[in-house]
C-alpha positions as CSV (number, residue, x, y, z in Angstrom):
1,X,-17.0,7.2,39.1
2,X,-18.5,3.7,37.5
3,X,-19.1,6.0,34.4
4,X,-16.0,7.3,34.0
5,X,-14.2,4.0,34.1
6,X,-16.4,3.0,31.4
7,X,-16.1,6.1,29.4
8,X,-12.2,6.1,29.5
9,X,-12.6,1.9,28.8
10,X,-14.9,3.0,25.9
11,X,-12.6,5.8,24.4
12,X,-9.2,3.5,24.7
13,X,-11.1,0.7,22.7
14,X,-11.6,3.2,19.7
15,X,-8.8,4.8,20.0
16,X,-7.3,1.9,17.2
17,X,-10.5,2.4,14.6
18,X,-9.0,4.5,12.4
19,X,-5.9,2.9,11.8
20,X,-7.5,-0.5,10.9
21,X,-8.5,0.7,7.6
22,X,-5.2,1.1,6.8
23,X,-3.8,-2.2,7.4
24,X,-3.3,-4.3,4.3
25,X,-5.6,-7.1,3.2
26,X,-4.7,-10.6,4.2
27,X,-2.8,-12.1,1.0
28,X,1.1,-13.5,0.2
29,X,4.4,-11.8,0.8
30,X,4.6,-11.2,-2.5
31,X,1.4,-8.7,-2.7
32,X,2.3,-7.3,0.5
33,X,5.3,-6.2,-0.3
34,X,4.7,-5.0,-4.0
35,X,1.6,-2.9,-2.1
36,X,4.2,-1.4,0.2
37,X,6.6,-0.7,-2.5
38,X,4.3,0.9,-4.5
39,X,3.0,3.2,-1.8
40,X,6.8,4.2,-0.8
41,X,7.0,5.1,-4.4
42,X,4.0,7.3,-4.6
43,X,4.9,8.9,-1.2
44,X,8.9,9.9,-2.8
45,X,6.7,11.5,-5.9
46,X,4.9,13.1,-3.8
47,X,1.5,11.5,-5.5
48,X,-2.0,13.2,-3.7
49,X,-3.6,10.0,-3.5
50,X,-7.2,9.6,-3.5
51,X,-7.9,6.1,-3.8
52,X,-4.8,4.4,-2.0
53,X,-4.0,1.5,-4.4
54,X,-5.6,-1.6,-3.9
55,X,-3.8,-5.0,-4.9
56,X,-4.8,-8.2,-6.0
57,X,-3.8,-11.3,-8.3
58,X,-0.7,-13.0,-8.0
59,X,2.9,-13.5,-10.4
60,X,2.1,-11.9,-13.3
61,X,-1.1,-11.0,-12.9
62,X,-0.8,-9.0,-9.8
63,X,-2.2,-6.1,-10.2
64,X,-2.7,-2.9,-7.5
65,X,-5.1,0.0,-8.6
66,X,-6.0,3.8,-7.0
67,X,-6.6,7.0,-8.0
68,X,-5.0,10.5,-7.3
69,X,-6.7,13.7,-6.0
70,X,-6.7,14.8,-9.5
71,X,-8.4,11.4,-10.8
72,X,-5.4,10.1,-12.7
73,X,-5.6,5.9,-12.6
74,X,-2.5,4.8,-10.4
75,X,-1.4,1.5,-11.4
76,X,1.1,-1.0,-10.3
77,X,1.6,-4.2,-12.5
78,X,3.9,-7.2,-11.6
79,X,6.8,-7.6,-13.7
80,X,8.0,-10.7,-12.7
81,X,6.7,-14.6,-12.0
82,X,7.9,-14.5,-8.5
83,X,6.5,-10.7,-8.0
84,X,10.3,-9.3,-7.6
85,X,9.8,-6.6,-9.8
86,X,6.8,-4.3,-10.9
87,X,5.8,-1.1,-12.4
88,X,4.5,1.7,-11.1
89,X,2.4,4.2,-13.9
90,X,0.2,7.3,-12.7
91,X,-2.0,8.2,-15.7
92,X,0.5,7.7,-18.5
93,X,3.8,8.5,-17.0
94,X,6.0,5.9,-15.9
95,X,7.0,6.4,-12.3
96,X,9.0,3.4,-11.1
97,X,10.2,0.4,-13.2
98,X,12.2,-1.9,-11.1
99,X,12.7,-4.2,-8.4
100,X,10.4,-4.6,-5.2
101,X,12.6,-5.3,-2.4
102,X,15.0,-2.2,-3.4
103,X,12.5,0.0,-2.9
104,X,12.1,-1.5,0.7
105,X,15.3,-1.4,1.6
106,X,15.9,2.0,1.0
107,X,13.0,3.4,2.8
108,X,13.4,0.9,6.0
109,X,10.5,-0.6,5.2
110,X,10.0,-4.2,6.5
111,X,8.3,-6.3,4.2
112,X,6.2,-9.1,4.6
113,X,8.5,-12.0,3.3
């Protein structure tokens, strides 16, 4: 009995491994939310991602980078000081120019600021 206690103790306490690799990297509101953004965007296109984009940098210089199953560069650039806007390219096309929080909104998505 002792055995299956701990068995079903062991099994509940990885039940939550997978799902921590998909949490977001500790960082500001503003990188949070452009690295939700951007993967709302890539899930409307209906982008095979690879390599889900990673983000890093801040106002201008934030920058998020990935890859798709058929190894085109996914990049997301910051097109704004305060991180409000960015722009979403998959290998040369232009996916998404625009504003952050709009993107957001209209998928439900609750951002980090």
């Amino acid at each position: 009995m002792r055995r299956m206690i701990a068995g079903a103790v062991l099994a509940a306490s990885l039940c939550g491994c997978s799902q921590i690799d998909a949490l977001a990297p500790v960082g500001g509101a503003g990188i949070a939310d452009m690295r939700y953004a951007v993967n709302e965007v890539l899930l409307e296109k209906g982008v095979d991602i690879l390599v889900a984009p990673v983000c890093a940098g801040e106002a201008l210089e934030l920058r998020c980078t990935g890859e798709t199953m058929t190894q085109e560069t996914i990049t997301a650039t910051s097109t704004s000081e305060d991180e409000s806007t960015f722009e979403l390219v998959v290998g040369t096309e232009v996916l998404y120019s625009g504003d952050v929080q709009s993107v957001l909104e209209r998928n439900g998505t609750v951002g980090a600021s």
